[in-house]
C-alpha positions in Angstrom: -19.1 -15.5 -32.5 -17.9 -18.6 -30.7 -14.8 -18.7 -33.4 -13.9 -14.9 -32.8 -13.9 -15.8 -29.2 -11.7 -18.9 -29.5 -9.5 -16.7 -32.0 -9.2 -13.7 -29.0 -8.5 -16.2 -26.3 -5.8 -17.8 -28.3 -3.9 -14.5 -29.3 -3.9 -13.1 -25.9 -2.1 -16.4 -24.6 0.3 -16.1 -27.6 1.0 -12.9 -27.1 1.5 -13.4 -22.6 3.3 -16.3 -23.6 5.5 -14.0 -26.6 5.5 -11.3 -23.7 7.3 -13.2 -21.1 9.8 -15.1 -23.0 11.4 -12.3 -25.2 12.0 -9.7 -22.5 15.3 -8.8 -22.0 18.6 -10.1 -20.7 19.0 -7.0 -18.2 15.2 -7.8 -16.6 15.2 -9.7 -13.4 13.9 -13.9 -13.3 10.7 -14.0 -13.2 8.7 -15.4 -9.9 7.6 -19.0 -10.5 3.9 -20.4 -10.3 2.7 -17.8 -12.8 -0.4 -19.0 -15.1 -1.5 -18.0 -18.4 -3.3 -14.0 -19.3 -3.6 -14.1 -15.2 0.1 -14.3 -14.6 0.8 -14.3 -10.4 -2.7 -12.3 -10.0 -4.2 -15.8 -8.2 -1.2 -15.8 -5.9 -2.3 -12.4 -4.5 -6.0 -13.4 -4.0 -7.4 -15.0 -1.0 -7.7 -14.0 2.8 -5.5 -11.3 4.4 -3.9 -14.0 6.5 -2.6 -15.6 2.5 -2.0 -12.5 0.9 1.1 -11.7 3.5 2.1 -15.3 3.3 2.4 -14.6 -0.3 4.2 -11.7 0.1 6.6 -13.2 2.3 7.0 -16.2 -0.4 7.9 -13.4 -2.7 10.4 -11.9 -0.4 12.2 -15.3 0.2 12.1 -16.3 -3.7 13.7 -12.6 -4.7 16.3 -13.2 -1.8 17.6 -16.6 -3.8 17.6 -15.0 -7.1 19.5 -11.9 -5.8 17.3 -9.0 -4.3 15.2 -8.6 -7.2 12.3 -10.6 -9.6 9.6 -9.9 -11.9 6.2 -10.8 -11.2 2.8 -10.5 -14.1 -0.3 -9.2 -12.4 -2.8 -9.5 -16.0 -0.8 -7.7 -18.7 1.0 -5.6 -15.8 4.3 -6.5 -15.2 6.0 -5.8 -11.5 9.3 -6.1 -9.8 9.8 -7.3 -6.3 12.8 -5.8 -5.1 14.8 -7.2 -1.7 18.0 -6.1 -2.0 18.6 -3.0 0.1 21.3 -0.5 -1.9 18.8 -1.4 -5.5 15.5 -0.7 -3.0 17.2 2.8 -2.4 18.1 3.9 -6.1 14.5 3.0 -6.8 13.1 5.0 -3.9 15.5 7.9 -4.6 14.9 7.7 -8.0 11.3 7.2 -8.2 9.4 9.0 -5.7 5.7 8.8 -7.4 3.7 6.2 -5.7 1.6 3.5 -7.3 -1.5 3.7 -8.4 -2.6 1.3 -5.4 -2.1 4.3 -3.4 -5.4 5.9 -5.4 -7.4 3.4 -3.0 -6.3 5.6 0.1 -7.3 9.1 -1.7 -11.0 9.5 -0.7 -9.8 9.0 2.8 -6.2 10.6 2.8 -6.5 12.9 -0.2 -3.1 14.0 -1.1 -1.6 14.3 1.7 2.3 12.7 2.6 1.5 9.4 2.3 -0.3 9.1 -0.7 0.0 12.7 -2.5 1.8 12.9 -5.9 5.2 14.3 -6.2 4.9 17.0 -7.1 2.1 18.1 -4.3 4.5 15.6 -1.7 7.5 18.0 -2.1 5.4 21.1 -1.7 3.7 19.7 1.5 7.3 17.9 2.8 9.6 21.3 2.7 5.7 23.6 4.7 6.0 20.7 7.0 9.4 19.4 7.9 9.8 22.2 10.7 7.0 21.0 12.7 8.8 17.5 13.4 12.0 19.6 14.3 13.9 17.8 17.5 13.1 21.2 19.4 9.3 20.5 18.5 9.5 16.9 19.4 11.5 18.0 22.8 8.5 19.8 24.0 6.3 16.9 23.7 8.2 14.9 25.8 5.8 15.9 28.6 2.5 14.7 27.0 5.0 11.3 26.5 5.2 10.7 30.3 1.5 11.8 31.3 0.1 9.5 28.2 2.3 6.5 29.9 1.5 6.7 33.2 -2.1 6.8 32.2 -1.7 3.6 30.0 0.3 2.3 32.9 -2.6 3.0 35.3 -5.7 1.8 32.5 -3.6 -1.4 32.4 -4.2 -1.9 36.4 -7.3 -3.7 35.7 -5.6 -6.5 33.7 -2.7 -7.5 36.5 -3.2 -11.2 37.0 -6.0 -12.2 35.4 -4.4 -13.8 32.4 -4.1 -13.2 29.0 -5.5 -10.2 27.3 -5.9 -8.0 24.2 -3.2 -5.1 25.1 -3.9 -3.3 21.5 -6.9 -2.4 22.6 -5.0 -0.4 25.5 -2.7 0.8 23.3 -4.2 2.3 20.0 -7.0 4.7 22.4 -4.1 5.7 24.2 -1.9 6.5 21.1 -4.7 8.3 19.5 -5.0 10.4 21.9 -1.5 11.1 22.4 -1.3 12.3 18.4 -4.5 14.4 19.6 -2.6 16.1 22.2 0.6 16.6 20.4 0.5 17.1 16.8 -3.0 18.4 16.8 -3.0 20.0 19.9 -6.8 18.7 20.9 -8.0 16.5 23.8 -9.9 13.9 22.4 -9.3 12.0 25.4 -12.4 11.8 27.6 -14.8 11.2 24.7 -14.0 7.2 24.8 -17.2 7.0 22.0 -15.7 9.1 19.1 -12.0 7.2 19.5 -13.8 3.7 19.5 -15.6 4.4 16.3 -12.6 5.5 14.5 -10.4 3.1 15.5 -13.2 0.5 14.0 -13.2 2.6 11.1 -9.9 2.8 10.4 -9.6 -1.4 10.7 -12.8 -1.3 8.4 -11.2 1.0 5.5 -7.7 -1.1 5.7 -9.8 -4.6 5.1 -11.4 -3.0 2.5 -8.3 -1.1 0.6 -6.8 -4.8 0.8 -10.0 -6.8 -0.7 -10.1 -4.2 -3.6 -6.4 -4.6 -4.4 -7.1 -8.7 -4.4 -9.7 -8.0 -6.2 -8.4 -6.9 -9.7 -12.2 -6.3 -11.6 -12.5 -3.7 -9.2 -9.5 -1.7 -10.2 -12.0 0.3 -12.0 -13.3 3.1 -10.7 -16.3 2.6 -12.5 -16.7 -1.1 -11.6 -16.3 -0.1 -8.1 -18.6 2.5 -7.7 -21.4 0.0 -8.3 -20.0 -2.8 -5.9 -21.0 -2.6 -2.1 -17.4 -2.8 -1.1 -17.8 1.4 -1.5 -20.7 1.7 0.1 -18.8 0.2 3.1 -15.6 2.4 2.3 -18.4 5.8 1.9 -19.8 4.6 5.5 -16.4 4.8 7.2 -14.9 7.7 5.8 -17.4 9.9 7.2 -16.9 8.6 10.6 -12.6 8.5 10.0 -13.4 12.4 8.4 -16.0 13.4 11.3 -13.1 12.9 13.5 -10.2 15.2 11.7 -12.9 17.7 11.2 -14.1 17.8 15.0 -9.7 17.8 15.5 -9.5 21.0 13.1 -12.0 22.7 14.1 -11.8 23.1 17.9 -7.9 23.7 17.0 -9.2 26.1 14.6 -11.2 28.4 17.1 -8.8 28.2 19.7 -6.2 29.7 17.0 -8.6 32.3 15.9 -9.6 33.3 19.1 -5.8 33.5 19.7 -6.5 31.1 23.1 -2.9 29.3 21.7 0.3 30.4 20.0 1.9 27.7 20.5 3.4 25.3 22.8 6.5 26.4 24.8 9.7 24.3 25.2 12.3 23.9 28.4 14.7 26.5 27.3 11.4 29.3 27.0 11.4 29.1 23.5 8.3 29.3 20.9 7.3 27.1 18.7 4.6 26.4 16.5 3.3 21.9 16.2 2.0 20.2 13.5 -1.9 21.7 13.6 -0.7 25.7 14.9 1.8 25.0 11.5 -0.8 24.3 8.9 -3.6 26.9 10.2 -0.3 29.3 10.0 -0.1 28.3 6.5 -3.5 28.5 5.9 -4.9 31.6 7.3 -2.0 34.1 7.2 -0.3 32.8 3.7 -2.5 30.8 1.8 -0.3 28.4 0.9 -2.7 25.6 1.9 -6.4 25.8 1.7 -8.6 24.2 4.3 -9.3 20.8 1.9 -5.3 19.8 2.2 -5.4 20.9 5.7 -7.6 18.2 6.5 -6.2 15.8 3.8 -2.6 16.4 5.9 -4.5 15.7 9.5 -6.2 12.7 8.9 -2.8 11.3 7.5 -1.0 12.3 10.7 -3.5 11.3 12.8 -4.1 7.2 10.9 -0.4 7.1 10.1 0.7 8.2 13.6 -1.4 6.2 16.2 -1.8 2.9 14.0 1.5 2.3 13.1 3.1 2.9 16.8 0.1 1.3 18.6 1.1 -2.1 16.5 4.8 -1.6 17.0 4.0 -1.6 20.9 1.8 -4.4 21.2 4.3 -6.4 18.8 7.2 -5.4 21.0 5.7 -6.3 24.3 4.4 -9.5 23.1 8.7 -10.5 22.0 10.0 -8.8 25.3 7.4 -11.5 27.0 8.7 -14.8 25.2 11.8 -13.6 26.0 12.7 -13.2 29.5 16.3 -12.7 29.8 15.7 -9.6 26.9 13.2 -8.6 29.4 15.6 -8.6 32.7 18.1 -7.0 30.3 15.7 -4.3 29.8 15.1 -3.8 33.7 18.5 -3.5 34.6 18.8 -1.1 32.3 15.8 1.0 33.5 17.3 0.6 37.0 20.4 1.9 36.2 18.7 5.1 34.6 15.9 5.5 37.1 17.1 3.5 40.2 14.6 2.9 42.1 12.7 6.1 41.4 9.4 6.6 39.4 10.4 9.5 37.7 9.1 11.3 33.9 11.5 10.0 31.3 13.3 12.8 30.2 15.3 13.8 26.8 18.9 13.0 28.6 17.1 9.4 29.9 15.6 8.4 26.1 19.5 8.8 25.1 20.8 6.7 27.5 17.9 3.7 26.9 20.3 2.3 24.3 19.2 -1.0 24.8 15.1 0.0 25.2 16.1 0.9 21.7 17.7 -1.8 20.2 14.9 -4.2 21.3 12.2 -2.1 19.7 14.8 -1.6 16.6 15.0 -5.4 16.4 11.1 -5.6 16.6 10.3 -3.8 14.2 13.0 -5.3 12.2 11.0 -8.9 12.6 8.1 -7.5 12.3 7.7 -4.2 9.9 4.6 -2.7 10.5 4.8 -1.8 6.7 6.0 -4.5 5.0 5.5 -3.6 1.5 5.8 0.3 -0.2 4.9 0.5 -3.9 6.4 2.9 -6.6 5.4 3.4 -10.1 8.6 3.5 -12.4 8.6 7.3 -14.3 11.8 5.8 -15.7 14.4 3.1 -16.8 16.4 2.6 -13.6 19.8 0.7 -13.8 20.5 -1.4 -10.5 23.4 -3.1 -9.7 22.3 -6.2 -12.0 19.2 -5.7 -14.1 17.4 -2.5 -15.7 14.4 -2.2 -14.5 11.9 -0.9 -16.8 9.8 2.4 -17.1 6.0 2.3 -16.5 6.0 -0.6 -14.3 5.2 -1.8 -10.4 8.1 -1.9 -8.2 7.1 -3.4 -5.2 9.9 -3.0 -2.3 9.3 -5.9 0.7 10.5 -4.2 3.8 10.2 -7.6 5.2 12.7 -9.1 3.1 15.3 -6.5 3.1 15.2 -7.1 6.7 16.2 -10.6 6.1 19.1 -9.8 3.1 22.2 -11.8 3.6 24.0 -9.1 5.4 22.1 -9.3 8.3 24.2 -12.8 8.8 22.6 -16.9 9.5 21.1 -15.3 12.3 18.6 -13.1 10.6 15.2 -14.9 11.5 16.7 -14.2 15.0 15.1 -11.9 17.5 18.9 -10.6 18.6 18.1 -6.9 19.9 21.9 -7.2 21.1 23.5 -7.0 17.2 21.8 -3.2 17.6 24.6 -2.7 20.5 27.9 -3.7 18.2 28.0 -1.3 15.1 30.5 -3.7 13.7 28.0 -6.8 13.3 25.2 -4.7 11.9 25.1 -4.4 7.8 26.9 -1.6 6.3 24.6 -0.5 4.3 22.1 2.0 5.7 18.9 1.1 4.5 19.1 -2.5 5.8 17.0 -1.3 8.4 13.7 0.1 6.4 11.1 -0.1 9.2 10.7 3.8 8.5 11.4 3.2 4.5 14.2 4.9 2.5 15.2 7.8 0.7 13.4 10.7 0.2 10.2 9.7 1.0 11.1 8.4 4.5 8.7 8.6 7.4 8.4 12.4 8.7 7.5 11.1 12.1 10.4 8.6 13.1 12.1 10.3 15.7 8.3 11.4 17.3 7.5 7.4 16.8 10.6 6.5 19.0 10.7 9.0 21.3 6.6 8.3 22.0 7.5 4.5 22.1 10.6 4.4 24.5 8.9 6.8 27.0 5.9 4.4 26.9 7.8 0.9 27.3 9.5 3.2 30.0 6.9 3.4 32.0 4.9 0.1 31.3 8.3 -2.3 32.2 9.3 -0.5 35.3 5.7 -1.2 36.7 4.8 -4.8 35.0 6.6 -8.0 34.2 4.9 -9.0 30.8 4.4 -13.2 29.7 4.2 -13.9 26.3 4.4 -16.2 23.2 5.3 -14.4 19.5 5.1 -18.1 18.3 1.8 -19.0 18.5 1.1 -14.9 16.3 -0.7 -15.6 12.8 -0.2 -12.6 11.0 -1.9 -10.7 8.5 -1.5 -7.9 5.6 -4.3 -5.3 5.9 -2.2 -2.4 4.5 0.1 -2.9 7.7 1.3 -5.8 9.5 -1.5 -7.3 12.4 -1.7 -10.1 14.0 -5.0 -12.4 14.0 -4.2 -14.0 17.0 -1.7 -15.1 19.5 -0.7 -11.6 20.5 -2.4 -12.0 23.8 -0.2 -11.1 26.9 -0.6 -11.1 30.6 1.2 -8.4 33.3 2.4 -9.4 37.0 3.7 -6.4 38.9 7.3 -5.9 38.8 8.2 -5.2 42.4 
């Protein structure tokens, strides 16, 4: 027994080593620091706070070999792609997502973040008219009475020091997604938003520690560790809360109380929620299951990701001040002296409101990493990469490619203002990701987040310090601490 074993042991490392060294010339270098049968799998293990140092590691390592490296997680192989024109032929090319993504699907379902493609291009093409511009125009209201509530809930914090402003931010960005794209007022009932917001920071730590944790890969092997009994605890919470959103929108559709939200100009149109009950009741071209597979996307995807770009953003416009004094002359020239709503002709002409949060989000991607599975051989500019493996695009280093200049680690929201320093290519900016399968909501995620900074810097001068931020990867970017800021009132 003890010599089969030896005999096993020595012809898997034979054939890793034989593996390794006799792929081909067209295949990218491979990431150092790999070890025998485990390959880079021990590089990926370890806190939150290591696994994104890792990935950042990984980012700067493919940047010095050219955009693009392999890396050996057990007998997988993987790519780790940088370079910003080879990360769009992959996304454009390969639109199926990894198998990493089956973590999210007792949660998300299929929906359009995690669906296959074939069920994604269904869902995109029903969908794509709700996030219209003239949809996202009628919002605009909801925008101004969410921030001045935010503005007002943040009263309480005016000099008394440093404090946690995600806390502010995510309740009031849940409920903003609640009032828009779902149409419901979640707002008053403080209980049911605390409990999914720790839900949703529960199921993120745990998606993470079963991707470090390869044994439990396995469905089977999982289903017997207690990490799913945790991940069974918080989906009924994270699902209690779309079904409570579909349902009240539900009734007030069937009882015909709402149909549909009307814009400036007088003209109907149906949001996100009024779309999919559309589609559901009167076509049957969704049932109720990806109904609520396609809300409780909307609803994590929506108010996490903005809530983090926000308290990211205000933590750099307080370490710097003269970006800060920029952005107030700015909102004086706009505004004067007058608190008025921001309106769709103001948003426009916040140009540099929206080069500081472009450039925030360009230091700081809220999703750093996006994962494909290759269908196919794709041909980049250098190397073929081959079909049936990981390709793992780092947002983060594509926002630190070469053509972004020396400067690149620099938070400059003024290249955003010169169209002649910024890189030529247009998916060196990836904060929404690339091709195809780019974010839905982008232009609801800026409009939300310009009305909101708005609002909050014409009423409060913010202190503080993005050096002392530790960050960490639980499926997007947070910070452990540091990210504390304190408000004076701007006079």
């Amino acid at each position: 027994m003890l010599t089969l074993a030896l005999f096993c042991i020595t012809f898997a490392l034979c054939w890793t080593w034989w593996h390794r060294n006799t792929k081909s010339e067209l295949e990218p270098p491979a990431h150092p620091k790999a070890l025998p049968l485990i390959g880079h799998a021990h590089l990926l293990m370890g806190s939150s706070i290591s696994l994104w140092n890792t990935v950042k590691e990984m980012a700067h390592n493919s940047l010095r070999a050219g955009g693009v490296t392999t890396i050996y997680i057990g007998p997988r192989t993987a790519y780790v792609l940088t370079d910003p024109e080879d990360s769009l032929t992959v996304a454009n090319a390969c639109l199926q997502k990894d198998i990493i993504y089956e973590f999210a699907k007792p949660w998300l379902g299929e929906g359009l973040l995690t669906g296959k493609e074939s069920i994604w291009k269904r869902h995109r093409k029903l969908l794509n008219p709700a996030f219209s511009q003239l949809v996202l125009d009628g919002f605009q209201r909801v925008f101004n009475s969410q921030a001045r509530r935010l503005v007002k809930d943040l009263e309480v914090e005016v000099g008394k020091g440093p404090f946690n402003h995600l806390v502010y931010l995510r309740s009031n960005a849940l409920e903003t997604i609640c009032l828009t794209t779902m149409g419901v007022d979640f707002g008053k009932k403080s209980v049911l938003n605390s409990q999914y917001e720790h839900a949703i920071d529960q199921i993120f730590s745990i998606m993470i520690e079963r991707f470090q944790k390869f044994w439990l890969h396995s469905d089977f092997m999982y289903g017997w560790s207690f990490l799913k009994k945790k991940e069974d605890q918080c989906i009924k919470i994270l699902h209690n809360m779309s079904n409570k959103v579909l349902q009240a929108r539900k009734e007030a559709y069937l009882n015909n109380k709402k149909n549909g939200l009307e814009s400036p100009s007088g003209t109907k149109f149906k949001a996100f929620l009024d779309l999919l009950l559309e589609l559901s009741i009167e076509t049957g071209t969704l049932n109720e299951l990806e109904i609520r597979e396609e809300v409780d996307t909307m609803i994590a995807a929506g108010h996490e990701t903005t809530a983090n770009v926000l308290m990211l953003t205000l933590v750099l416009i307080g370490s710097y001040p003269k970006v800060q004094e920029r952005i107030f002359e700015e909102l004086h020239h706009v505004f004067g002296g007058d608190d008025t709503d921001v309106t769709k002709q103001d948003l426009s002409r916040l140009v540099y409101l929206e080069a500081v949060l472009k450039e925030s989000m360009r230091i700081y991607p809220i999703v750093p990493v996006t994962v494909r599975i290759l269908d196919k051989d794709v041909k980049l500019k250098n190397y073929t990469l081959m079909s049936g493996r990981t390709c793992f695009v780092i947002i983060y280093g594509i926002h630190r490619h070469p053509m972004w200049g020396d400067d690149a680690e620099e938070f400059k929201p003024e290249r955003w203002l010169d169209t002649t320093t910024l890189p030529s290519c247009p998916t060196a900016f990836a904060a929404f990701n690339m091709g195809r399968r780019v974010c839905i909501g982008k232009s609801f995620a800026f409009m939300s987040m310009k009305t909101t900074l708005a609002h909050v810097l014409r009423h409060y001068r913010v202190k503080g310090d993005h050096t002392k931020m530790e960050m960490k990867l639980d499926v997007v970017l947070k910070s452990v601490y540091g990210h504390h800021i304190s408000l004076g009132r701007r006079t």
